[in-house]
N, C-alpha and C positions, 0 to 999 in steps of 0.2 A: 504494500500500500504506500502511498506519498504520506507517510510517516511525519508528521509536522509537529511531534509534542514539543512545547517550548522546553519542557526539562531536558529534551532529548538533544536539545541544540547547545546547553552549556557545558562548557569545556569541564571535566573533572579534573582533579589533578592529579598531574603526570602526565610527560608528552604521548604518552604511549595513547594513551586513554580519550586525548585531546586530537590527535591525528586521528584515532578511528573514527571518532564524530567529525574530523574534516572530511573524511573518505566517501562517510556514510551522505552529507551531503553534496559532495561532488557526483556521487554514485546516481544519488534521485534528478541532480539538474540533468545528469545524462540523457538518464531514462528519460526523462519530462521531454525531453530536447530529441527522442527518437519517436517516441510516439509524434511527434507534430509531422516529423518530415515523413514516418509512414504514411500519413493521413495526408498528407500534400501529396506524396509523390503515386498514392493507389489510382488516381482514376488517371496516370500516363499508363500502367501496364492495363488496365480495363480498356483504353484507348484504342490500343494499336495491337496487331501483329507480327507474335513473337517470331516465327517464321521469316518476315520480310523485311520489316520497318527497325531501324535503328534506335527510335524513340521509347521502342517497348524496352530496349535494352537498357536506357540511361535509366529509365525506371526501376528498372529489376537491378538493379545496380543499387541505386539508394534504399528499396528495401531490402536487399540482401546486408546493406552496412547496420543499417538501422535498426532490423527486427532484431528487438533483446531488453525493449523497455517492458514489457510486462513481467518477465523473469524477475528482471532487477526489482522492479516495486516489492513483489512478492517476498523474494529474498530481503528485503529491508524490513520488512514486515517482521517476520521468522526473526533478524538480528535483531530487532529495536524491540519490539514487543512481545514476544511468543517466552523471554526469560522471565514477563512480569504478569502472563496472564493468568491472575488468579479470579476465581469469581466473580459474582452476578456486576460488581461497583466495576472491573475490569468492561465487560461486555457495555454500560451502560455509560462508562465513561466513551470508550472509544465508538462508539452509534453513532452519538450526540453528536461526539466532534466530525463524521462526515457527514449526518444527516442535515445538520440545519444548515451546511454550506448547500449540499445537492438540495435540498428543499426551494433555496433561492434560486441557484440556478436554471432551475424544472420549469421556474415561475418564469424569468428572461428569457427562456426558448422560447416559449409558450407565446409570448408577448411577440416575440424577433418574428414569429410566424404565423401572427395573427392577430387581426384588429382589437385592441380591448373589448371593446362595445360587445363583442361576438362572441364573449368567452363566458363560460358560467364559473362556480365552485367544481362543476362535476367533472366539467376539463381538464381542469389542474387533478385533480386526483386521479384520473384515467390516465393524463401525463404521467402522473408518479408514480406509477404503478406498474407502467409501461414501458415506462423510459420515451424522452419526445430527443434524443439524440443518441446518434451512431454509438459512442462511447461510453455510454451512460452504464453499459453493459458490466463492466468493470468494477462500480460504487456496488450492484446487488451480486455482485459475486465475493468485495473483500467485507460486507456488511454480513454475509451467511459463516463467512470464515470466522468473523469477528466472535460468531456464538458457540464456532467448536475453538477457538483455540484452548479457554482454559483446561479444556477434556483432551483435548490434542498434548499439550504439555504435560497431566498424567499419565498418558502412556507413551511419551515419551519418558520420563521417569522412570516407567516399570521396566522399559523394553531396554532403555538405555542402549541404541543402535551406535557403531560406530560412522563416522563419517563415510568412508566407503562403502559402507553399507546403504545408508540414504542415498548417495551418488546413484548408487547399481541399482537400487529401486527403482528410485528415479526415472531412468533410463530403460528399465526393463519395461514400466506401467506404456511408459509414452512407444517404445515400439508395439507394445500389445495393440493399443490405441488403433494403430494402423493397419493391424493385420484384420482386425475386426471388418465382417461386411456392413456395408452402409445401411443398412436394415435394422441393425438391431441400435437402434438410435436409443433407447434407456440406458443399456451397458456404456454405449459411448458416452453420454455426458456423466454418464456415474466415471467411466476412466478418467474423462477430460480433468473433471472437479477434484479426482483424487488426486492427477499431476499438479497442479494447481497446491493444494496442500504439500505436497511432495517438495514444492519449489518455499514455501512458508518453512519447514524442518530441516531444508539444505542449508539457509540463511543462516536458520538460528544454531545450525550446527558450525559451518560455515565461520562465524563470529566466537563462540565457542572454542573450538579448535584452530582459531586463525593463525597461530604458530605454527602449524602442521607445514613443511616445508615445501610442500608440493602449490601451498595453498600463496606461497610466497614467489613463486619461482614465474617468473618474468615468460621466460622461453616456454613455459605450459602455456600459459595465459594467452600467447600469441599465437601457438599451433590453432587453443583450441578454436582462437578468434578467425586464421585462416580457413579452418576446418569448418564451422558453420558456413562461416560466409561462400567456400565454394560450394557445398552442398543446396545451401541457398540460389546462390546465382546460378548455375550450370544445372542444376535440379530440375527447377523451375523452369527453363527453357525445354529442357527436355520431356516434364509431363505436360505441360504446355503444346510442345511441337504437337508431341502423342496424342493431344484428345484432340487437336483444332484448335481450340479455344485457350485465351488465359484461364490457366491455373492456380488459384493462393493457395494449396494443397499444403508448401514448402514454406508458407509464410506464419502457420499458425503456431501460436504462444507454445502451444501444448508438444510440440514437435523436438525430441532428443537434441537437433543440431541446432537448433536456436535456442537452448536451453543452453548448452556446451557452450554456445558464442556469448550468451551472457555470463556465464560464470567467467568466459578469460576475460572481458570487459570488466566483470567484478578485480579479479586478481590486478588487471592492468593497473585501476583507476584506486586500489588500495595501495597500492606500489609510488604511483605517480605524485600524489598528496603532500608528498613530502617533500617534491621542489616546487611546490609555489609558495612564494612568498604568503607572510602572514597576513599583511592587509589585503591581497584577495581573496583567504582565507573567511575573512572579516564578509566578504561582498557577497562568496560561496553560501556564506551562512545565512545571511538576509534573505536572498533569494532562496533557499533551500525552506524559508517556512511559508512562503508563498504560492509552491509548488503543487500543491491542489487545486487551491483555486486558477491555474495556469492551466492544470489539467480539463478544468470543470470548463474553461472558457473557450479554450482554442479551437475549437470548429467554429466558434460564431465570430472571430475573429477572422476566421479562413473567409467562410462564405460571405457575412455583412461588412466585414471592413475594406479585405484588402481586395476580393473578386467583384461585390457590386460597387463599391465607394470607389476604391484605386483602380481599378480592371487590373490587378496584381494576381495569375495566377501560375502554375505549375507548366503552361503553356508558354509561357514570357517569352518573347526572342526564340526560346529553345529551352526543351526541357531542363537540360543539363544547367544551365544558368537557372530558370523559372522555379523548379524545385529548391534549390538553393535560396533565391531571393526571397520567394514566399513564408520557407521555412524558419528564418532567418529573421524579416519582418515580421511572421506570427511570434514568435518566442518574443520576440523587443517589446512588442506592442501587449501582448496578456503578460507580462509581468508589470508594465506600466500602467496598465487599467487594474491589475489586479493589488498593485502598491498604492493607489492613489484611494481607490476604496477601502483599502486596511487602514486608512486617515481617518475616516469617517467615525463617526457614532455608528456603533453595532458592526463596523467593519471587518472586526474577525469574522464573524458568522460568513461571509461572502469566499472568504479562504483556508 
């Protein structure tokens, strides 16, 4: 989850302890920062023709860098949370703190796509219940997790699994996933949801055992980030070719190689923390509590600001530029609507 507890962002003492909270917020602007360019860069592969057209390729290029923001959230979740969730105040504290953000939010879609005058009470609650945006998907899936964790953290206690062990689960659920026919649609979101958790226990093991040397080691980090990302890229072209049509087959969260590409992202960006200087450190951290409400905004950003206001989209000039530009200017722009309303009276509830 975009993890934003204010206790979570002060430095404890000991550089040790104060760098992992740098990490931990470098790690979320990432993620934050990949989901937008997924989100920018999906309707050039929906676009075009993987077969003939260049443009399906710059596409399939920026999501194959990119897909690894949902791991990460996940895994932040698991490191930041999953050591303190103990009962019912645990589940009701952490609701609260995403519900009355998506609760506003639910209300400004609602609004962004459609007249006031036109709207009843019973709208809003059918939005909210429904979800009235693409990503909304995401808030009812770490808001379900939120109520197993403190039961997930007992048996994590009883089982007391080693890290390689969670790793190889991990990885075993997510291929099962895929051997599965496309029929039996219950078993698959039951796997889906338990990879999902799976990525929550890597985290918090992950953080736990972050001495673990393997978990340090640079040269892992980057196979495994080669290693997604060609599976990713060359993948995808290829089931792609295979059916006719674009494929997101290779794109989804739940998928072993995007899974692998987040974790060496994770190791990369735990490793890296430590040559930036302390006052961007300082910058990391501000924007690091703002990063839900980044999350909650950035498609209406995409659509109402930069595509209808600017004509700024993924198209620009050229993909390979326009993905860039947009992605670029959405990040600038929802961290500065979404800073200017944390001023306000009631302002946190909006992040």
């Amino acid at each position: 989850m975009i993890t934003t507890d204010k206790a979570v962002f002060e430095p404890a003492p000991g550089n040790a302890v104060a760098e992992d909270v740098a990490s931990y917020n470098l790690i979320r602007l990432f993620a934050t920062l990949s989901v937008i360019v997924v989100h920018v860069a999906t309707p050039t592969v929906g676009q075009y023709d993987p077969s003939t057209e260049l443009n399906w390729w710059v596409g399939n290029f920026y999501q194959s860098v990119f897909r690894s923001g949902i791991p990460l959230f996940l895994m932040l979740t698991g490191a930041l949370l999953l050591p303190r969730a103990e009962g019912f105040v645990f589940i009701k504290n952490r609701v609260i703190r995403v519900l009355l953000p998506f609760c506003f939010w639910v209300f400004v879609y609602l609004l962004a796509k459609n007249y006031i005058r036109d709207l009843s009470l019973e709208d809003y609650f059918i939005a909210l219940y429904e979800g009235n945006s693409y990503h909304f998907w995401y808030v009812y899936l770490i808001l379900s997790i939120y109520f197993l964790m403190p039961l997930l953290r007992l048996v994590l206690q009883w089982l007391k699994p080693t890290l390689v062990q969670v790793l190889a689960f991990t990885c075993i659920i997510s291929l099962s996933l895929k051997l599965l026919p496309d029929d039996n649609t219950n078993i698959r979101y039951l796997l889906n949801y338990a990879i999902y958790l799976a990525y929550i226990v890597f985290g918090y093991y992950a953080a736990k055992f972050e001495d673990v040397q393997w978990l340090n080691n640079c040269q892992i980090g980057m196979l495994l980030i080669f290693l997604g990302f060609g599976i990713t890229f060359f993948g995808s072209y290829y089931v792609s070719a295979s059916s006719g049509h674009h494929s997101d087959l290779l794109y989804q969260s739940s998928m072993v190689h995007i899974f692998l590409k987040g974790l060496g992202v994770w190791i990369i960006l735990k490793r890296m923390v430590k040559y930036i200087p302390d006052r961007w450190l300082k910058h990391l951290k501000a924007m690091s509590k703002l990063s839900f409400g980044v999350f909650l905004i950035h498609p209406l950003v995409i659509d109402h600001i930069l595509i209808v206001r600017l004509g700024i989209s993924h198209n620009l000039l050229h993909p390979a530029f326009g993905i860039f530009l947009t992605s670029t200017m959405c990040f600038v722009f929802s961290f500065v609507i979404i800073y200017l309303l944390s001023k306000l009276p009631l302002g946190k509830y909006t992040y």
